[in-house]
C-alpha positions in Angstrom: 8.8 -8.5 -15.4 8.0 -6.2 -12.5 9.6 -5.5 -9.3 8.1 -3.7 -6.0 10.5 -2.7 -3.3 8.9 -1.8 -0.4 10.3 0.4 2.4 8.8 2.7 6.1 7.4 -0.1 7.9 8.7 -0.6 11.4 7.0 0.1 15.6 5.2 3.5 16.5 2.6 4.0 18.9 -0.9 4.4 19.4 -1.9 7.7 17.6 1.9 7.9 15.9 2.0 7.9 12.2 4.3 6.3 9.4 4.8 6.3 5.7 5.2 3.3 3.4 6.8 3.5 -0.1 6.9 1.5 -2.9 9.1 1.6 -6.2 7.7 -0.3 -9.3 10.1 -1.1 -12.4 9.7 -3.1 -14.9 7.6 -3.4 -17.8 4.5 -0.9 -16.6 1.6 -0.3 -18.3 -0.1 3.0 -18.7 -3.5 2.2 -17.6 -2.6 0.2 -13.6 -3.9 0.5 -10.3 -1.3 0.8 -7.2 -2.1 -0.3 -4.0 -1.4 -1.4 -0.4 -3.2 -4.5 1.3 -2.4 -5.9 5.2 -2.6 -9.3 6.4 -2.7 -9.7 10.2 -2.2 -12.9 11.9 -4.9 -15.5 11.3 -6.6 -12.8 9.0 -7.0 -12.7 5.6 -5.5 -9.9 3.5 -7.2 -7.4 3.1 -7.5 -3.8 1.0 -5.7 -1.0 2.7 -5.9 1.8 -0.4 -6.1 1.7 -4.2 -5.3 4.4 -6.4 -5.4 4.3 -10.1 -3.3 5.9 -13.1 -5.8 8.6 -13.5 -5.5 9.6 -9.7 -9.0 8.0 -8.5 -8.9 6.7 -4.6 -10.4 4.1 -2.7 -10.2 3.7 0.9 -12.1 0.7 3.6 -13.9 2.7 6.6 -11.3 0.9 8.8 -8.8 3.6 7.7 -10.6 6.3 5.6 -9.9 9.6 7.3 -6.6 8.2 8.6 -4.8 7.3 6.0 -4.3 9.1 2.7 -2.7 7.3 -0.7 -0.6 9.1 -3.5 1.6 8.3 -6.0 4.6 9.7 -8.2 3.6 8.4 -11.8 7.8 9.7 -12.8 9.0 7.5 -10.3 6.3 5.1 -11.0 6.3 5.5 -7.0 3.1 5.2 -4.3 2.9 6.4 -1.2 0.8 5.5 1.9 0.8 8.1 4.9 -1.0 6.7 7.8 -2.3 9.0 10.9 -3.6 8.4 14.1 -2.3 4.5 14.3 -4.2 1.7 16.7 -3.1 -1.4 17.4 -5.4 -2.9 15.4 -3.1 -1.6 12.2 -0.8 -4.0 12.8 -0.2 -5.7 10.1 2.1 -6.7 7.3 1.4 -4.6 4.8 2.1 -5.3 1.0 2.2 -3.3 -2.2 0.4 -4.2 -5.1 0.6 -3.2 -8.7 -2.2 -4.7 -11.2 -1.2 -3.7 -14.8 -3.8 -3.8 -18.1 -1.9 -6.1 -20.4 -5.0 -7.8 -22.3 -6.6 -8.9 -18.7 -5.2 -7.7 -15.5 -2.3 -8.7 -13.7 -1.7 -8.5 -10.6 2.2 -8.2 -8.7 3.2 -7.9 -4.8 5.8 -6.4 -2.7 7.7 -8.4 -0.3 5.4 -6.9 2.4 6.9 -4.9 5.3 6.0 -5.2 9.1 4.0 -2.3 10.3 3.8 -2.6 14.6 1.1 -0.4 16.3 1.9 -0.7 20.3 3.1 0.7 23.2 
């Protein structure tokens, strides 16, 4: 099995940044993708940032240039560092960790509250 702990959400204002984390463990295969997703209210959840085990990126224009995505393959550990926040940011915001094991499978965080407001 595999566990995401999720941690850095929480209020900040317009133009403020924060940091999410999230710690994987558990069975991990060497060839995954980490990511983060949001889900506002009465929205559908949607892609934040990807990044794969060979270091490859993938950003929406809703946040490219703002936000930035890495990881710590040791600590089996990704990061997302969000800049220049707006309202429309808030969200929850959940980690995601899809694993090659024959076909692709997907896991999620327990999602963590991210407040853009002043």
């Amino acid at each position: 099995q595999v566990q995401l702990v999720e941690s850095g959400g929480g209020l900040v204002q317009p133009g403020g940044s924060l940091r999410l984390s999230c710690a994987a463990s558990g069975s991990i295969t060497s060839i995954n993708v980490m990511g983060w997703y949001r889900q506002a209210p009465g929205k559908e959840r949607e892609l934040v940032a990807l990044i794969n085990s060979g270091g490859s990126t993938n950003f929406p224009d809703s946040v490219k240039g703002r936000f930035t995505i890495s990881r710590d393959k040791a600590k089996n550990t990704v990061y997302l560092q969000m800049n220049s926040l707006e309202p429309e940011d808030t969200a929850v915001y959940y980690c995601n960790l899809r694993v090659l094991v024959g076909t692709w499978r997907d896991y999620w965080g327990q999602g963590t509250q991210v407040t853009v407001s002043s």
